[in-house]
C-alpha positions in Angstrom: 12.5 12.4 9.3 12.1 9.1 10.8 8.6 9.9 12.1 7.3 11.2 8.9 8.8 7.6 7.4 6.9 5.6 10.4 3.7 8.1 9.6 3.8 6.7 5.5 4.9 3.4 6.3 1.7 3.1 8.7 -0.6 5.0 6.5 0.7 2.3 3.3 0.5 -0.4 5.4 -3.0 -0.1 6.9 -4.7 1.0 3.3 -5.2 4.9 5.4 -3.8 7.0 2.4 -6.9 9.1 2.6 -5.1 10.3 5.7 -2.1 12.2 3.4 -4.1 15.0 2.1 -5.4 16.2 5.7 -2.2 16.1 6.9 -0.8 18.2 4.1 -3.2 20.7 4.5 -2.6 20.8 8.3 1.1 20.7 7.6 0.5 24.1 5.1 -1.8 25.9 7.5 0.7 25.6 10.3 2.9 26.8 8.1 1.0 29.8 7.4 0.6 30.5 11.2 4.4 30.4 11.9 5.3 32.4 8.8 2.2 34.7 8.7 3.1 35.9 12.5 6.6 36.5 12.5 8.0 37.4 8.8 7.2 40.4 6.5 5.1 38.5 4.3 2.4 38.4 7.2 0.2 41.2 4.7 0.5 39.1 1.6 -0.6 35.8 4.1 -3.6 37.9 6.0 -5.0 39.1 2.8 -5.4 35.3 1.7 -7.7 34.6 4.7 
């Protein structure tokens, strides 16, 4: 948790709030990956892509 803190604090700090949304979307797709490879709702996840 502290890293995601130092991550926003940076991002607030240096005016790099455009940054949030790519990382979101990064976060979400790695998400996907893990979840999509190893879980029974790999189907519903491959029929998305």
């Amino acid at each position: 948790m502290e890293f995601l803190n130092d991550l926003w604090q940076y991002m607030k700090e240096r005016k790099k709030l455009w940054l949030a949304p790519i990382i979101l979307v990064l976060l979400l797709l790695g998400l996907f990956i893990v979840f999509g490879g190893t879980s029974a709702v790999a189907p519903f996840i491959y029929a998305l892509f």
